[in-house]
N, C-alpha and C positions, 0 to 999 in steps of 0.2 A: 443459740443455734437451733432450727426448724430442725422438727422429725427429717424431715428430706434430706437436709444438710448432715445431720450425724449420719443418718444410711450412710451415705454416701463417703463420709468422712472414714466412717471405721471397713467398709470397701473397699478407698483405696488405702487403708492399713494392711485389711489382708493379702489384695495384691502384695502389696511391697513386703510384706514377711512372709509372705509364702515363696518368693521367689530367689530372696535372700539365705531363705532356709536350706530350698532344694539346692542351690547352690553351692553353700558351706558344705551339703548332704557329699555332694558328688565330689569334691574335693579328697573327701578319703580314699574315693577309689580308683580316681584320675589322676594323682597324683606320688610320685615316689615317698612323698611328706606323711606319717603317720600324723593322723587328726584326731585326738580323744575326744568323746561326748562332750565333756568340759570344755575342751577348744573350739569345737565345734559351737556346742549351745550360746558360748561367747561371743564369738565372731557374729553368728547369724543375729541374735540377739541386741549386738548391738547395730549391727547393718542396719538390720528390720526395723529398726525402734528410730533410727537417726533420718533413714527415708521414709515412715510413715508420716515423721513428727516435720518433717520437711514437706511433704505433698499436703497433709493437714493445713500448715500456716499457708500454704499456696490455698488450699479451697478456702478457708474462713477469709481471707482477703477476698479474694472475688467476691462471695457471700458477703462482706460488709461493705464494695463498692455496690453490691444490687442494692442491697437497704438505703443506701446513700443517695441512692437515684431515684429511688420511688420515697421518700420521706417527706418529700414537699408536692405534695396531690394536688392539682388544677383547684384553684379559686382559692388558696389559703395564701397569696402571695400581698405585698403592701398594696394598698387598696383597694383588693376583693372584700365583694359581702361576705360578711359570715353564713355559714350556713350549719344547720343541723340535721340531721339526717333526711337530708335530701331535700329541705325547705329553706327558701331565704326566708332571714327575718333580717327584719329591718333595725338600723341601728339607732341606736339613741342621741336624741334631738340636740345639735349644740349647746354646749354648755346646760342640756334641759337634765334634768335630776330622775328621770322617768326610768322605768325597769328595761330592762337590755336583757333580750333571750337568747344572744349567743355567746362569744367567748368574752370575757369582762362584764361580765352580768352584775349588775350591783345587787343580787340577790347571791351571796357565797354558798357556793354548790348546790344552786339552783340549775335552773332547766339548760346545758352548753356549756355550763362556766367548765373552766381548768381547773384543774389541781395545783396546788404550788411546786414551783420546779422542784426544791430539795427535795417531797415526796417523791418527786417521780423518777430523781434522778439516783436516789439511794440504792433501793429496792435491788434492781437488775444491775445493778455491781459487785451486790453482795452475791446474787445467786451465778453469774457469771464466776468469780473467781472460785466459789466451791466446785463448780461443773468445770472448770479447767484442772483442779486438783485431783475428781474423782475421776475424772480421763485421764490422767498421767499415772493414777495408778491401776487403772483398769488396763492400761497400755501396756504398763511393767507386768503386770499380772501373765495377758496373752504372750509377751515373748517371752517369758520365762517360762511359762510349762508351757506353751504353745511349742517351743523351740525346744525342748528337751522332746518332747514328741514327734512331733516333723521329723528332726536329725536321727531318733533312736528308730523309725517306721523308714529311714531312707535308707539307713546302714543297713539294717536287715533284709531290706529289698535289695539291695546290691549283694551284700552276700550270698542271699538266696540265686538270684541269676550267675552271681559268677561259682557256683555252687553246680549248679546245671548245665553251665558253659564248659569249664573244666574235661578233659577228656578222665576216663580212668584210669589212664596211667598216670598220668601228671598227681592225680586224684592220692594214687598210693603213695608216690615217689615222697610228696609235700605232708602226710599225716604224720603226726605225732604221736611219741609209742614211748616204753618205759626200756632204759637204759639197760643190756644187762652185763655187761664185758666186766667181767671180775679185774683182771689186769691186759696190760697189751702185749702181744703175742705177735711174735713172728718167725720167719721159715727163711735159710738162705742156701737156694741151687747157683754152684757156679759165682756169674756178676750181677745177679738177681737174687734182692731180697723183698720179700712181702711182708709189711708190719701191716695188723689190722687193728686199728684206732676205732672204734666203734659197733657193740651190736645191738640195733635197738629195737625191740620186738613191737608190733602196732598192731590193728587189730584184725589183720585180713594178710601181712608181710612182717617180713625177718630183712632189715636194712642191716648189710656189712658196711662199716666203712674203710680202706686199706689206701694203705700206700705201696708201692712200687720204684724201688730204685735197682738202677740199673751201672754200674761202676765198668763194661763193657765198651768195647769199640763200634755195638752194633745195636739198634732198637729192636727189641723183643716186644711180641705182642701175644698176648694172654687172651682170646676169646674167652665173650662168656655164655655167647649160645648154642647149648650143645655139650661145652667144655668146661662151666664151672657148678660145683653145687655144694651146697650143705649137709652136711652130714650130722645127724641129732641123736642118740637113741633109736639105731637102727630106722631110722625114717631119712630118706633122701629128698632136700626143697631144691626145688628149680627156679634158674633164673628168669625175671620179665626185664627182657635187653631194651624196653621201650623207656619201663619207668626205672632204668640205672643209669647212673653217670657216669660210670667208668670208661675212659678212653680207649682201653685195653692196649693201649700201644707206650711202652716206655722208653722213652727216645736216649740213644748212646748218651752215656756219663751224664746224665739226669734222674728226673722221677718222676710220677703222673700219680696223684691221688684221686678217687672219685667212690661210687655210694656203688654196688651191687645191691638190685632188691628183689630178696629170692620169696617166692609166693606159698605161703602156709607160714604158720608162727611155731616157736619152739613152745616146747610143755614145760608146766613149770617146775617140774621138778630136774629139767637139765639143768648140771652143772657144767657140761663140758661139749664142744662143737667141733667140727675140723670143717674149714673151707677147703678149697681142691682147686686146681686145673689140670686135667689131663692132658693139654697141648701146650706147649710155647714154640711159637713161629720164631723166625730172626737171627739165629744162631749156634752155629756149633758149638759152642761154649756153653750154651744155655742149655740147661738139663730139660728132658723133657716132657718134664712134668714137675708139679711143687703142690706142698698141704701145710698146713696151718692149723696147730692144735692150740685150741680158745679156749681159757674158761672163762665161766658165763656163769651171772650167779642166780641160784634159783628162787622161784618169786614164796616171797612169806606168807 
């Protein structure tokens, strides 16, 4: 293969694994499918490698119909003179014993004569199949860290943008925080009881998680803006109604579970919390108002 020819060879390589890459890349984050680096590197990897190695045999074909078509050059055809660079000489006299200056020269590797075929025809077979072998693995080489790069510089650009897409509440609601609910705890007014399953402290919020059952003929609703808060060691957290999940509405002879996420974090040497609401809509039955004494274990 001509310089020209590999350019152009290992070009349409990079097209074809670069596109392969970004593809497998955005799959993680267009997709409901968790895609690890590993499954990722794989997939692209092997995409990339099976369409390079396919566009490849496509260019070296055409590349060896051009050689095919320029290998027999004007005047070397049966009964052209011989010629030598750029001179005719004239061929040797019938049956005459005289010296020949162009190709069958009775002078062996004299002035035009050829080489013998097996010389010529060894040579560039051997070096051909080492240059196919050290391209197959120059090629494994580029998608395998080529692909472990591409995939780990596309994940992290996606997470960056969806990093900065993200509003702040969604922002708090989604963070991850250290567990602290010693055991589960709950409070029963009337046909209403609140069990709180979860408090998990993060680094800017205090996540409650509770449940709500309601054993009534009517749905009570529990606001929580305004109406719910945390209670710590004399410090009162308020709720962000934007980034909670709580429905606040528990519907007749059911229950509604969801996340209150009150804004400030407990200290660590709380052991013990009370949630609150000061309102329940919905019924005469329903008392009005409920607390929830939590303990919560303090951080080591």
């Amino acid at each position: 293969m001509t310089g020209r020819g590999m350019v152009r060879y290992f070009g349409l390589v990079g097209l074809a694994y670069l596109v392969a890459t970004l593809g497998t890349g955005l799959t993680d984050y267009l997709t409901a499918a968790e895609v690890s680096k590993a499954k990722a590197l794989a997939v692209s990897g092997g995409v990339g490698l099976v369409v390079a190695l396919l566009l490849g045999v496509i260019d070296l074909a055409k590349s060896g119909s051009s050689r095919g078509a320029a290998a027999e050059p004007p005047g070397t055809g049966p009964g052209a003179v011989p010629q030598a660079h750029g001179y005719a000489v004239p061929a040797a006299p019938a049956g005459g014993h005289g010296t020949t200056y162009a190709g069958g020269s009775a002078y062996p590797g004299g002035y035009g004569s050829a080489r013998p075929a097996g010389a010529a025809a060894g040579t560039p077979a051997r070096r051909g199949g080492i240059g196919l072998v050290s391209t197959a693995i120059l090629l494994l080489g580029l998608c395998a860290g080529g692909g472990y790069l591409a995939t780990t510089a596309v994940q992290a650009g996606v997470a960056k943008l969806s990093e900065f897409a993200t509003p702040p509440w969604i922002a708090k609601r989604n963070e991850s925080g250290q567990e602290r609910l010693a055991s589960a705890a709950s409070a029963t007014g009337g046909p209403l009881t609140i069990t709180v399953l979860s408090v998990e402290v993060t680094s800017q919020a205090t996540k409650v998680k509770i449940r709500g059952e309601n054993t009534g003929g009517d749905a009570l609703t529990l606001p929580t803006f305004g109406r719910a808060q945390l209670t710590a060691a004399g410090e009162t957290l308020l709720p962000d109604p934007g980034a909670s999940t709580w429905p606040e509405t528990v519907p007749a002879g059911g229950e509604a579970t969801g996340v209150i996420v009150f804004d400030g974090v407990l200290g660590p040497d709380v052991d013990s919390v009370r949630l609150s609401f000061s309102v329940i809509h919905g019924s005469f039955d329903a008392p009005p108002n409920i607390a929830v004494d939590i303990p919560v274990h303090p951080v080591q």
